[in-house]
N, C-alpha and C positions, 0 to 999 in steps of 0.2 A: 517238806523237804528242807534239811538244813543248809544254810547258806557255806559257800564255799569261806576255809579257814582264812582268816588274813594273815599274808605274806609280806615280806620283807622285799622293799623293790631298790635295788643299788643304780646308782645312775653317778653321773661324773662330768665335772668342765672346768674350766679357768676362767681368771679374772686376765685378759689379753690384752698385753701391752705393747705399745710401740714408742719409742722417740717421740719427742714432741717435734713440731714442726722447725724449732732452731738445730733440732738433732740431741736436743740436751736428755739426759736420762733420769732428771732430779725427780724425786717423785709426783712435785709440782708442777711440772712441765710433759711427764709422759700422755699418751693419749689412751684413753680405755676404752674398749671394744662393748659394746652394747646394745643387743638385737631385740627387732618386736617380732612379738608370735602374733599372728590375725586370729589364730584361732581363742587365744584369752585375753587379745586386746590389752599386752602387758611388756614391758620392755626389761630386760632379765640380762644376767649373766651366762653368756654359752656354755649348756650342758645337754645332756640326755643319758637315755638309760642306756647300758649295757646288753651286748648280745650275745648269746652262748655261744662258750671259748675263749671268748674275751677279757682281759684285767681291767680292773679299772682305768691304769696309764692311756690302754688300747682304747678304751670309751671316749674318755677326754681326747683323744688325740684325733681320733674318728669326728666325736660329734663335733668341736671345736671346726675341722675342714667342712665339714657338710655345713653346718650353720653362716659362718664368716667367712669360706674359701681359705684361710689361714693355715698355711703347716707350721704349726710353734714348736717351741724347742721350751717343753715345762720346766719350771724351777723349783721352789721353795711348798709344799706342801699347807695351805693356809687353813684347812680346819675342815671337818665334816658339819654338815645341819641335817637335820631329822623332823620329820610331820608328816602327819598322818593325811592318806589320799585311800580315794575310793577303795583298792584293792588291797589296801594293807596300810604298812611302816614305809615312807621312802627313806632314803640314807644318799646325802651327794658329795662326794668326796671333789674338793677344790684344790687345783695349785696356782700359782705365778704361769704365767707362759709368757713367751716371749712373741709377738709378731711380725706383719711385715706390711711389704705392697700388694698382697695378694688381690686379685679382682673380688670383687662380692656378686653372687648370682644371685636375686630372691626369687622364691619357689612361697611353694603353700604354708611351708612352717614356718619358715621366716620372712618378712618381706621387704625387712630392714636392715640397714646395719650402720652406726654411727659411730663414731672417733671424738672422744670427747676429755675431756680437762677430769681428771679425779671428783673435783667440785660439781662438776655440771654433772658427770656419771651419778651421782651421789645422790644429785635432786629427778635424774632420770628415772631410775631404777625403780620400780612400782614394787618389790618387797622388800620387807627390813630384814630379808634375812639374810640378800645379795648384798645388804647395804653393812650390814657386818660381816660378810669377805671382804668386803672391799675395804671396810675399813681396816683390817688384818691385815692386808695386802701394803696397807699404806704405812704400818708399824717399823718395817725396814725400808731401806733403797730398794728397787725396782730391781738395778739390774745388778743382780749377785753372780759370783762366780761360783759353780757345784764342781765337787769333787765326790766320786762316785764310787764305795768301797764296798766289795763284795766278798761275801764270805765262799768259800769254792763249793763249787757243788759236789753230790754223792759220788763218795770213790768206795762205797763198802765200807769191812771193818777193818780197824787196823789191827785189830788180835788176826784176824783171818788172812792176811796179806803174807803169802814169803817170799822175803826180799827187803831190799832196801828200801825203808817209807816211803823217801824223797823219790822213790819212784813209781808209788802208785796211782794207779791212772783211775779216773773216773769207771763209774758202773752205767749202765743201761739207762737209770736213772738222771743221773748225772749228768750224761751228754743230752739226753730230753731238756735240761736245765738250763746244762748250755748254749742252747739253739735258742729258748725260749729268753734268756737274757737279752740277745742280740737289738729285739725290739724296743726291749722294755729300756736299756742302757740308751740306744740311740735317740728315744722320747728326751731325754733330759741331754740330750746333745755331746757325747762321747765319742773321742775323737783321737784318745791316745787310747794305749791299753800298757796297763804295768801289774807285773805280776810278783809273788813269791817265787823263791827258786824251789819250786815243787812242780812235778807233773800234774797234779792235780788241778793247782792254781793256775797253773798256764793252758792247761785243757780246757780250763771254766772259760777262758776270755779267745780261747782261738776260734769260733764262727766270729766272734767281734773283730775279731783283730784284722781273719780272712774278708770279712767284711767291708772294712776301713783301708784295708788293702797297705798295713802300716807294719812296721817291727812293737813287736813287742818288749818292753824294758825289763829287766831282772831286776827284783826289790829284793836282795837275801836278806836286810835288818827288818823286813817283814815278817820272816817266817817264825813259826813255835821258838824253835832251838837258840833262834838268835834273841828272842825276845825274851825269854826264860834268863838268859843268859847277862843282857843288856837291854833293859827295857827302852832305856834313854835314845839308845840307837833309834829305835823305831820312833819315838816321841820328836825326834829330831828330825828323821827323813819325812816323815807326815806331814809335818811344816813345812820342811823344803817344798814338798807337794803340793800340798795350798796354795803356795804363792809360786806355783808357775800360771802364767796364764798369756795369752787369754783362754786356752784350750779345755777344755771339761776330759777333763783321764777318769777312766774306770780301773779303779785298783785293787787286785785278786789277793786277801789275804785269807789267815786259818781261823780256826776258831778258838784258840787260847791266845788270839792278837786282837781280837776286832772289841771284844767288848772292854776289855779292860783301857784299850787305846782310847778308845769314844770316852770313857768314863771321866780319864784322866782330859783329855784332850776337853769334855763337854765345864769341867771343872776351871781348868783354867781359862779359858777363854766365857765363864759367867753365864753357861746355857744351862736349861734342864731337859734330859732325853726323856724321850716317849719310852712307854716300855716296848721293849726288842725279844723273840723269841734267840737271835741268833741262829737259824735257821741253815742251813747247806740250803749255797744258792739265794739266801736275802739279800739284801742290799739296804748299805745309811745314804740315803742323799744327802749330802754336807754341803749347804748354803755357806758361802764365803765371804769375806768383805775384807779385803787387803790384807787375806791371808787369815783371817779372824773368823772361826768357827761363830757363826748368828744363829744359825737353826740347823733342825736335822732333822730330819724325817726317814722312818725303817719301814721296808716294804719285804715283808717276813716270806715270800713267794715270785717269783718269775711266771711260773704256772699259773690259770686260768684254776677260779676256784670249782671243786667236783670232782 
């Protein structure tokens, strides 16, 4: 009898950060979150596998509370690792998280959990593969500021719409998109909601917005017709954006805005983007630093892969 095929196993966690004990946030001074399993006698970076329905975000966000007690608010996107395990390929996608005071309970798969200096984490850590996240993690500041820009989700075709564009509303799809945003936006700590002056784009962020229980702001140097028109505009308000803080905004643009902005925006400020489907309903996480685009990371789905 042939062995069962091997499979691709997705799993997910962060490198969990807190203040250092003077309150400082300097990378040198943060405390890093680092748990032993009894069961491999290994002290590791909090993650685990995914369970069906679930994104990735949802994984991390999940296993991160089960292992540490921790509800983080993730950041910066630090790299996937890959190696081969009994039933296949595993694949763990990493970010930044941010933590807290939360209690720590140990149970069977954890039975520890430790607060420790970058340096000490470093010599802690029993793989080198935790030990190059972490090292990734320590490339930038800790604590960045995300600005969260979403491309709106399915509203149908625009050849098929009669009416005025700027009026059409999402499809079936679309509002599944929307609902399914709400999680994944709140993961990385989203707290305003601004949109294009389009029904579309302000339908993509209203369970967020109902959610947050906040007004929604009108962005029109967002939309197509403005940016076709005056690109500067929108180059200019995105900045303005950046440098509000301390609040993380999720911002509903179209899709003859979002890539060329990132392009422009990823250009001047000296980053190089991952490649981006652009996607209805993706999202850039935009890591910030006094207003200065550092990193980005594209999450091409809201939706649960299948």
């Amino acid at each position: 009898m042939s062995k069962n095929p091997p499979k691709d196993v997705w799993a997910a966690g962060a490198v969990v950060w807190r203040p250092g004990t003077s309150g400082s946030t300097a990378t040198e001074d943060v405390e890093i979150a680092v748990v032993h399993r009894p069961r491999y006698d290994d002290w590791t970076i909090p993650k685990g596998k995914g369970e069906s329905g679930e994104t990735l975000v949802d994984t991390a966000v999940r296993e991160i509370a089960e292992e540490t007690g921790q509800h983080v608010v993730l950041g910066r996107h630090l790299g996937d690792v890959h190696y081969d395990v009994e039933a296949g390929r595993k694949h763990v996608r990493y970010w930044s998280a941010r933590g807290g005071d939360a209690a720590f309970t140990p149970d069977d798969e954890v039975d520890e959990l430790r607060w420790l200096t970058v340096e000490k984490a470093r010599e802690t850590l029993s793989h080198e593969l935790d030990r190059e996240i972490l090292s990734e993690f320590t490339r930038l500041p800790a604590d960045l500021h995300t600005l969260l820009l979403v491309r709106h989700a399915k509203a149908g075709r625009r050849s098929q719409y009669k009416g005025d564009d700027r009026l059409r509303p999402l499809d079936a799809l679309g509002r599944t998109q929307s609902a399914a945003l709400v999680p994944l936006l709140l993961a990385f700590g989203a707290r305003r909601v601004h949109a294009a002056d389009r029904v579309r784009c302000e339908q993509t962020l209203e369970p967020l917005r109902d959610r947050l229980e906040v007004e929604a702001r009108s962005e029109p140097d967002l939309s197509e017709e403005v940016y076709r028109a005056d690109p500067a505009a929108a180059q200019r308000r995105i900045r303005e954006l950046a440098s509000e803080m301390p609040d993380t905004l999720a911002v509903c643009s179209q899709g003859k805005v979002i890539p060329p902005l990132m392009e422009w925006w990823a250009e001047q400020d000296g980053i190089t983007l991952p490649k981006a489907s652009n996607r209805k309903g993706s999202v850039w996480v935009c890591s910030l630093l006094d207003g200065r685009l550092v990193a980005a990371d594209h999450i091409a789905s809201p939706l649960p892969p299948g």
